[in-house]
Phi, psi and omega in degrees: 000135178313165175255325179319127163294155181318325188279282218305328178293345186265306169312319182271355145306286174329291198292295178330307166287349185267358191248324168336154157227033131221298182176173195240174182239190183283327173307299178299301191322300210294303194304296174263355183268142195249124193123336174252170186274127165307137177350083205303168160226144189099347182268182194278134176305336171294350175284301190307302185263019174270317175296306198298335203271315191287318160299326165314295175302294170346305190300318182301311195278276222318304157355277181306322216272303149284017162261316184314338200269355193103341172298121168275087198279126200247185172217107168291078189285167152254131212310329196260306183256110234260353196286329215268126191245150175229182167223145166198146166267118173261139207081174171289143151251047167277164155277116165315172204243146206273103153273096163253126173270165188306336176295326152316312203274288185325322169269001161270303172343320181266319183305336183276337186301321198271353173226026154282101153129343195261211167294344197229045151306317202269330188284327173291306171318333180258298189308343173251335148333291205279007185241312183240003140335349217215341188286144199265146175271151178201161175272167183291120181317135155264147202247117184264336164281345170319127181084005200287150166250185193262198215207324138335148169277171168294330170303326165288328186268356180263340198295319193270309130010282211296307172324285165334280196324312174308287212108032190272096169187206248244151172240171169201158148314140184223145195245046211292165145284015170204027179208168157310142169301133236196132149276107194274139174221118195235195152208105176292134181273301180206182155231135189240120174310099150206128196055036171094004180240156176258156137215154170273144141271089189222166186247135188295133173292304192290308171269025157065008168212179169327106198236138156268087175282124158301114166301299185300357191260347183289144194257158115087190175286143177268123203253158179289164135229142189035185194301173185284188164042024171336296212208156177252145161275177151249138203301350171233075172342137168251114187288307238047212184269063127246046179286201173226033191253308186345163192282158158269140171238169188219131218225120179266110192234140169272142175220155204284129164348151145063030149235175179078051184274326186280310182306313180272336140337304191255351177272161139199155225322149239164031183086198176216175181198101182036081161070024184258152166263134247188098191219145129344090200218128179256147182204155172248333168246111185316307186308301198310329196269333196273344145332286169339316188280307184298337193293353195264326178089060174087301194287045178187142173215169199235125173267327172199153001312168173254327103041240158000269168001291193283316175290321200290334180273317166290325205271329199297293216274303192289022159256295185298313154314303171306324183265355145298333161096000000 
């Protein structure tokens, strides 16, 4: 049996039908497409027709699977045997061709960052090989979130990913921070990045409108429910407030002489407090901001809100407790 995973076997399906030029039957597909198993020989006929059965299905979904993507797949009979079926993609499916600049390329990079380690490691990696293969070298822009990691397990986020994509959906355990532990049943719309934190966006079945979950907070497995293509997203996610609409606050944070570069880039200056540098800093998202700190390793601290302060301080010593084991 091929080795090929399903996309890869579906891309040399996709080009093989777009390059006929009248059309391929099953036979040929079976034959010349490198992912399906060639015809056996030698076998028994229930052998024989056990094969005949596993390929027809493979063929049916890759069949669906590029038309559901949008391809325009015709089915092609023949004028004299009217029983005898061909395929062909008609029309162009190229990719236009990509102007990506090094600043581009630099943010597809932490996009490849980000899913190292997860289901779609090697595919993020081979797909950003081939994208900036072509970029004129320059130097590199700086990216203050680069290399930052996530905070999610890999499972949830491929398992909910996966979901998204179907329209599929899913209940999980969820542990919020201002309600008891629970069990949720949503339908994921999207998940969204900031500083290195997941959240799902999606709408709760049960409270009947729109919820943002922190991914790290999901217990255990994310499990499916019913069929794929379910539910419609909507075309614009409703952040709140990890909108970029959010109210802005403003956060006083000290940072140690020759540190603090972000910080001190966007604040601005506030004194000094016992040999600390003192800066001014407007922010819209909590995490996002107490991430910032934590990620400097002691060299920034938050003078006000106390609030902040006080979270920051917490996540600090419960991080250390976990690496103490």
């Amino acid at each position: 049996m091929s080795e090929l995973s399903a996309e890869q076997r579906r891309l040399n399906l996709m080009m093989a039908l777009s390059r006929t030029r009248h059309r391929l039957t099953r036979e040929q597909i079976r034959a010349q497409v490198e992912g399906y198993d060639p015809a056996p020989r030698g076998v028994s006929d229930a052998e024989r027709e056990r094969a005949d059965i596993a390929f027809q299905r493979m063929f049916e979904r890759d069949k669906d699977e590029l038309r559901r993507m949008g391809l325009p797949l015709r089915t092609i009979v023949d004028p004299v045997h009217q029983d005898d079926l061909g395929y062909r993609i008609d029309g162009d499916i190229s990719m236009p061709a990509l102007d990506l600049t090094v600043h581009d390329a630099a943010v597809l990079a932490i996009a490849a960052e980000y899913w190292s380690g997860k289901s779609l490691a090697a595919d993020a990696r081979h797909g950003y090989a081939k994208l900036v293969s072509g970029i004129a070298h320059e130097d590199v822009p700086h990216l203050p979130f680069g290399g930052m990691s996530t905070s999610a397990a890999a499972e949830v986020t491929a398992a909910l990913s996966e979901a998204i994509s179907l329209r599929q959906r899913v209940r999980f355990e969820y542990a919020s921070a201002s309600s008891p532990t629970r069990e949720r049943r949503v339908q994921p719309w999207g998940i969204v990045l900031r500083a290195g934190i997941e959240y799902l966006v999606a709408y709760d079945e049960d409270a009947e409108d729109s919820r943002t979950f922190r991914l790290a907070r999901v217990l255990g497995a994310v499990k499916a429910v019913g069929e794929p293509e379910a539910f419609d997203r909507p075309d614009t996610l409703p952040l709140g407030s990890l909108g970029d609409d959010a109210a802005e606050l403003t956060a006083t944070i000290a940072v140690r002489p020759e540190a603090g570069h972000a910080f001190r880039h966007r604040g601005t200056p506030a004194g000094t407090d016992h040999g600390w540098d003192v800066f001014e800093v407007t922010y819209r998202h909590e995490d996002v901001l107490r991430a910032e700190v934590l990620a400097t390793a002691g060299a920034a601290r938050v003078i006000a809100p106390v609030a902040l302060a006080d979270s920051i301080v917490e996540y600090a010593a419960a991080a250390l407790e976990v690496a103490r084991g």
